[in-house]
C-alpha positions, 0 to 999 in steps of 0.5 A, a space after each residue: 448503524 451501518 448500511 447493512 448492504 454497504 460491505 465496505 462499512 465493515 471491517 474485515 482485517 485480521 490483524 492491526 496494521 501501522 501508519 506509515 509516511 514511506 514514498 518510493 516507485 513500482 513499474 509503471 508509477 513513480 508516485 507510489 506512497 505506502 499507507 499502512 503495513 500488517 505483519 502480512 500485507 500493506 496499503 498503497 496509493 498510486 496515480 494508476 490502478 493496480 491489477 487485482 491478481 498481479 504481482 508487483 515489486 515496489 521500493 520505498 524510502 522508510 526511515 532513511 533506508 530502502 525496501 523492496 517489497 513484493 505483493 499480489 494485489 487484494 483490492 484497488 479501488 479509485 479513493 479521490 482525484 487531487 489537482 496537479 501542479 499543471 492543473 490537471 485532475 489526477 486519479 488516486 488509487 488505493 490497492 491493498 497487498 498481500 506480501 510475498 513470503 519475502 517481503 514479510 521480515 521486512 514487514 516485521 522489521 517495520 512494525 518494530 519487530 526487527 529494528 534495522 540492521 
């Protein structure tokens, strides 16, 4: 049973979402790879933390094809920190994000709803 004081235990999307292997970059981090996405957000890791709040246009590599997103940010926290090749510890940051009524379709289409055009 979980820690009933641990809110993080609990999950609280509404709706599925779908694993995702999609690199691309935003303004200001270039090593930007999408997790997951649902019919109206995504998930994101980043080497820097994302403002709660802000909005952020991403592009990413998916299958071949490019995709502009845009989302404002739900939640971003520090998941873990990896050693870079010059052997540095970097930061990882994982931010969750609320689509744009733009970014939708192409969130759809990459659920299988759309297929490619």
């Amino acid at each position: 049973m979980p820690d009933l004081r641990d809110f993080s235990a609990f999950e609280r999307r509404r709706t599925e979402r779908l694993n995702v292997e999609a690199e691309g970059t935003l303004a200001g981090a270039a090593d930007l790879k999408l997790v997951n996405v649902s019919p109206r957000g995504f998930e994101a890791e980043t080497s820097d933390r994302l403002m709660v709040g802000a909005s952020y246009d991403l592009r990413v590599s998916w299958e071949g094809e490019r995709i502009d997103l845009r989302g404002t940010v739900k939640w971003s926290k520090l998941d873990r920190t990896v050693l870079s090749r010059s052997g540095e510890l970097r930061p990882v940051y994982r931010s969750g994000l609320e689509a744009s009524s733009t970014s939708i379709p192409l969130l759809e289409r990459m659920l299988g709803g759309g297929g490619k055009n």
